[in-house]
C-alpha positions as CSV (number, residue, x, y, z in Angstrom):
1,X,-145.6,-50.3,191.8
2,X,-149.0,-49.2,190.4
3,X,-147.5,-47.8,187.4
4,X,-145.9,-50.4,186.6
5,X,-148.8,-52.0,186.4
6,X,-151.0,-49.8,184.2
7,X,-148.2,-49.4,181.7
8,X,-147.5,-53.8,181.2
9,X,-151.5,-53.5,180.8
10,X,-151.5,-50.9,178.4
11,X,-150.8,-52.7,175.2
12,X,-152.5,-55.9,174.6
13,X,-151.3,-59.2,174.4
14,X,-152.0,-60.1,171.5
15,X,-150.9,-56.3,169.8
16,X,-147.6,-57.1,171.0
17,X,-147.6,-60.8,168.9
18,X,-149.0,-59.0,165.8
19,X,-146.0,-56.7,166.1
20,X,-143.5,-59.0,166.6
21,X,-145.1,-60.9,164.1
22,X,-144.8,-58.1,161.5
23,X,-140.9,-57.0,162.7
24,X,-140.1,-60.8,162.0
25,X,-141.5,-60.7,158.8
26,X,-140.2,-57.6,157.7
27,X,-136.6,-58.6,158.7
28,X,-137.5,-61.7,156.6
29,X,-138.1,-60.1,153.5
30,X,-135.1,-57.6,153.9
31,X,-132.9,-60.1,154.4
32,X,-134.4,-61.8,151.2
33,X,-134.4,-58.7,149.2
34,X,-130.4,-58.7,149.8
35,X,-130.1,-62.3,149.2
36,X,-131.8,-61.6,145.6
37,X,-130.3,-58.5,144.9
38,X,-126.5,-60.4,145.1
39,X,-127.7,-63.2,143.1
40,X,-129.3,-61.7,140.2
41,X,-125.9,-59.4,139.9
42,X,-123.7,-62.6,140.5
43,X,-125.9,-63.9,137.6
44,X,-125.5,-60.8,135.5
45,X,-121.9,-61.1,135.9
46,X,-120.9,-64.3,136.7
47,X,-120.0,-65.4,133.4
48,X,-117.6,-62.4,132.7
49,X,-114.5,-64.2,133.9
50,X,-115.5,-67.1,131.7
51,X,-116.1,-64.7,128.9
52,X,-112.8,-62.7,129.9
53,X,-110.5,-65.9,129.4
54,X,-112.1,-67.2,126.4
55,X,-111.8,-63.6,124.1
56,X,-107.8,-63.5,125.7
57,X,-107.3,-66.6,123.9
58,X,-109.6,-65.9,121.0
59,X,-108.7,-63.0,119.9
60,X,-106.0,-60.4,119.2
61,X,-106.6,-59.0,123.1
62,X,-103.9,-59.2,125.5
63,X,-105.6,-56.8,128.5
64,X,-109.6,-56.6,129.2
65,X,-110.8,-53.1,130.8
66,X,-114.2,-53.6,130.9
67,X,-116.9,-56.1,130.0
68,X,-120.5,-55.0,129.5
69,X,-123.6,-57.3,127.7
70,X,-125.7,-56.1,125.0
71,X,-129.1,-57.5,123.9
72,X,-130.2,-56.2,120.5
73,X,-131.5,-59.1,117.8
74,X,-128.3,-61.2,119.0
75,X,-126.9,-60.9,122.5
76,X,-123.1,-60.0,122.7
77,X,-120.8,-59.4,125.2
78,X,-118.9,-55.7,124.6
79,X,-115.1,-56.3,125.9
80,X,-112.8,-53.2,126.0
81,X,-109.2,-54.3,126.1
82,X,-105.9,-53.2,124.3
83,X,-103.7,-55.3,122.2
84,X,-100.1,-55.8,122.9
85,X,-99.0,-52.5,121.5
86,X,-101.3,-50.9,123.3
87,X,-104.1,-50.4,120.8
88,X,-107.8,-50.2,122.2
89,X,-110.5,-52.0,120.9
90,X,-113.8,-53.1,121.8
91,X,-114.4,-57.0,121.1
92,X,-117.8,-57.7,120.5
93,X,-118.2,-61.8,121.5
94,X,-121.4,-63.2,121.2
95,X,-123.1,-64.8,123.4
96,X,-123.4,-68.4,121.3
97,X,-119.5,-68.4,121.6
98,X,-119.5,-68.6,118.2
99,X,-116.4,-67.3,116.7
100,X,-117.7,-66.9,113.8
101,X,-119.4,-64.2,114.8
102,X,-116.7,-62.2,116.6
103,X,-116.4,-58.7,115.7
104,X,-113.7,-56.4,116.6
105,X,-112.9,-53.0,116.2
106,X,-110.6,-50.2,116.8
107,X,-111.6,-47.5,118.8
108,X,-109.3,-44.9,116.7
109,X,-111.3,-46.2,113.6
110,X,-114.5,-45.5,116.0
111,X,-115.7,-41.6,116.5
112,X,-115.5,-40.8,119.8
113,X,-118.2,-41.1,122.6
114,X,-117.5,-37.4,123.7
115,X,-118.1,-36.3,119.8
116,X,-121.2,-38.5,119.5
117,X,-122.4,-37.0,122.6
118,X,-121.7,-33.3,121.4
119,X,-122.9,-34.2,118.6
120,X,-126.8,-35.4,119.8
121,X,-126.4,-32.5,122.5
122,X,-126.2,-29.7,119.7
123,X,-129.0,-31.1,117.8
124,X,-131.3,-31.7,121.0
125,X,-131.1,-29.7,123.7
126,X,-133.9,-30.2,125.5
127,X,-134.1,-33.5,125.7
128,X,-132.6,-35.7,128.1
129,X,-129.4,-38.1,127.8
130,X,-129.7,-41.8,129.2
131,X,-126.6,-43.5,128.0
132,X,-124.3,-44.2,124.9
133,X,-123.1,-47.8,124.3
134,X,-121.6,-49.9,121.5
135,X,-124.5,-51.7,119.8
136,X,-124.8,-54.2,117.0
137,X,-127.0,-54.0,114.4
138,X,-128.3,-57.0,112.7
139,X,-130.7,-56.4,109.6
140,X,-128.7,-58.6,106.8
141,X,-125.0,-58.2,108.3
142,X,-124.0,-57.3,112.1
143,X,-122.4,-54.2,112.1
144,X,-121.5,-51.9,114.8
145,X,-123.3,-48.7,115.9
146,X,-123.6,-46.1,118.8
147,X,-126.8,-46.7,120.8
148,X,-128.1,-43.4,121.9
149,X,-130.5,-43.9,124.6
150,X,-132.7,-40.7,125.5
151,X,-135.9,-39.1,126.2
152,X,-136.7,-35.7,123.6
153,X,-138.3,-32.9,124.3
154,X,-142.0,-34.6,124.0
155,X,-141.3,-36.9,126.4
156,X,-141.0,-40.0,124.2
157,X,-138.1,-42.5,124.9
158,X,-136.2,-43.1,122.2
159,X,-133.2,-45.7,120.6
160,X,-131.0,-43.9,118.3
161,X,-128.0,-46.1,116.6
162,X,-125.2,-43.9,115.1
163,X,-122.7,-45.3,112.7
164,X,-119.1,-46.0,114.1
165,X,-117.6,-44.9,111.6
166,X,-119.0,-41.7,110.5
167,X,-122.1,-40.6,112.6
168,X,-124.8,-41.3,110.5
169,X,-128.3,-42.2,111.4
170,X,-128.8,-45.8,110.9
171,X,-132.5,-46.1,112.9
172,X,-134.4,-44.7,115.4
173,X,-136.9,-46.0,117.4
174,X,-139.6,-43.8,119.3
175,X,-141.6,-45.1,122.5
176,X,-145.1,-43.4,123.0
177,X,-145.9,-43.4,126.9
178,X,-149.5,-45.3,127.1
179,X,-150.2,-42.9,130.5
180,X,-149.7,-39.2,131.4
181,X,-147.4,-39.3,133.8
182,X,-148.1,-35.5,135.6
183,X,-144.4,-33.6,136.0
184,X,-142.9,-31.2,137.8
């Protein structure tokens, strides 16, 4: 019965309140953490189906694959979909809704991800791929381009946009890090 004793007397009273205290609070901001996480993607996507039904009856579209957002000068919504004989395209649909401004395009027309991604590969190799997207460009006229998002071989981050049509370079944008970051 001694034992017992010692070990209820071992940690303090109020060592136990500061760690309940701090187990409450962490549980608190977990479950917040989740709570944000789910809201800032139902924001991301929420207007999708919205933006889904509106380029269905908008445009040549009868079936939507895939919708992604891009933010260059304009924002635009990128929707891949196929036509009713089956031809894919991507559907760029801004996000003013102005139909004006909707731009479509034929991926047959369009060179290939894979080839654009060969192509970038065989002319860096040391650098490091993030992603290929669709991409507007807007200087006078929108007109679609590849983004090319990667870091090269110095370690700068770049923005590359590749014609659709033929590959070319259209710009490039080069990030210099403010900081060394030490590597591995």
């Amino acid at each position: 019965m001694r034992n017992n004793q010692i070990s209820r007397s071992a940690m303090p009273g109020w060592l136990k309140w500061i760690l309940g205290i701090i187990g409450l609070l962490l549980l608190v901001f977990l479950v917040f953490g989740i709570y944000l996480y789910y809201t800032v993607q139902e924001n991301r996507t929420g207007s999708f189906e919205q933006i889904e039904k509106q380029v269905l009856a908008e445009t040549e579209l009868t079936a939507i694959n895939k919708i992604e957002r891009f933010h260059g000068e304009k924002a635009y919504y990128t929707v891949y979909g196929q036509t009713d004989n089956a031809e894919a395209k991507i559907v760029f649909y801004p996000f003013d809704q102005n139909q004006s401004n909707i731009i479509s395009l034929n991926q047959s027309e369009m060179i290939a991800k894979k080839k654009i991604r060969a192509n970038w590969n065989s002319q860096c190799q040391s650098c490091t791929l993030i992603d290929i997207t669709p991409a507007i460009m807007s200087e006078d006229e929108e007109r679609p381009a590849w983004e090319l998002t990667y870091e090269d071989n110095t370690g700068r981050y770049v923005l590359e946009y590749l014609s659709v049509s033929d590959g070319s370079r259209i710009e490039v944008l080069r990030f210099n890090r403010l900081y060394n970051e030490e590597r591995d």
